[in-house]
N, C-alpha and C positions, 0 to 999 in steps of 0.2 A: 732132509737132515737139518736140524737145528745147531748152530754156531753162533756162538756171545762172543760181541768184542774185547778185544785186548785192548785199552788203553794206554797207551803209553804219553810221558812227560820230558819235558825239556827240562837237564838236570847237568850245567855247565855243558853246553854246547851238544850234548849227550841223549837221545832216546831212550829212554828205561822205563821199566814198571818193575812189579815188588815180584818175585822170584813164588812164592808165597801164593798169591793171586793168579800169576798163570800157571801155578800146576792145578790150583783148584776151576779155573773156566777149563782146564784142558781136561777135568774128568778123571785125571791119571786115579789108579785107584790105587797106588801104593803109598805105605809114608811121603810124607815131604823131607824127611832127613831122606831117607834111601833112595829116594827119587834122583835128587840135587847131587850125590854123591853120585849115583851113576851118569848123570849130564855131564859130569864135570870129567868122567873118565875119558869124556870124546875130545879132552885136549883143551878146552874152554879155559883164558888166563884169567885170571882176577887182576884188577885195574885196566883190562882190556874190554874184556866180555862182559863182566861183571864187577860187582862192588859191594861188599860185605852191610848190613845194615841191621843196629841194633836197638830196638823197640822197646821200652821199660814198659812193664804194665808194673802200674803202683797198685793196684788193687792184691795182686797176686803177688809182688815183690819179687816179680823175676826181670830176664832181660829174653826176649825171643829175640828168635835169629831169624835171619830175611838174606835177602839180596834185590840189590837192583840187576836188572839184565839188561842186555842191549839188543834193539832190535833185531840186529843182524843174529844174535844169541838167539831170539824169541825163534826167529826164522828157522836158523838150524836145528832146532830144538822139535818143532813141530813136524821135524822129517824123521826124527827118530821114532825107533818103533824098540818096547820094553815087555 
């Protein structure tokens, strides 16, 4: 079985990577809205777990939506089953 690392950063004292990124190393194969919306039904607080994070792309003149997560989030995350 083949597995890519998840990277995570030191972000005020805080473990996180882009919400975005690990659903895409994790394969999941459904949206990333519907995805994100269903993690979050398992009780996950924002400013706790996670942290909302908004990305302008000027070429396209939108704002994509992200999140940072926390390890401990990454963690519980990869026990779920969708």
């Amino acid at each position: 079985m083949y597995s890519e690392l998840i990277y995570f950063e030191n972000k005020a004292g805080v473990h996180v990577t882009s919400a975005k990124n690990f659903h895409k190393k994790s394969k999941v194969e459904m949206p990333f809205s519907i995805w994100f919306e269903k993690v979050l039904s398992n009780g996950f607080k924002s400013g706790l777990d996670y942290w909302p994070l908004e990305e302008k792309n000027h070429l396209e003149q939108m704002v994509i939506q992200d999140y940072h997560i926390s390890v401990e989030m990454g963690q519980a995350i990869s026990k779920l089953t969708f």
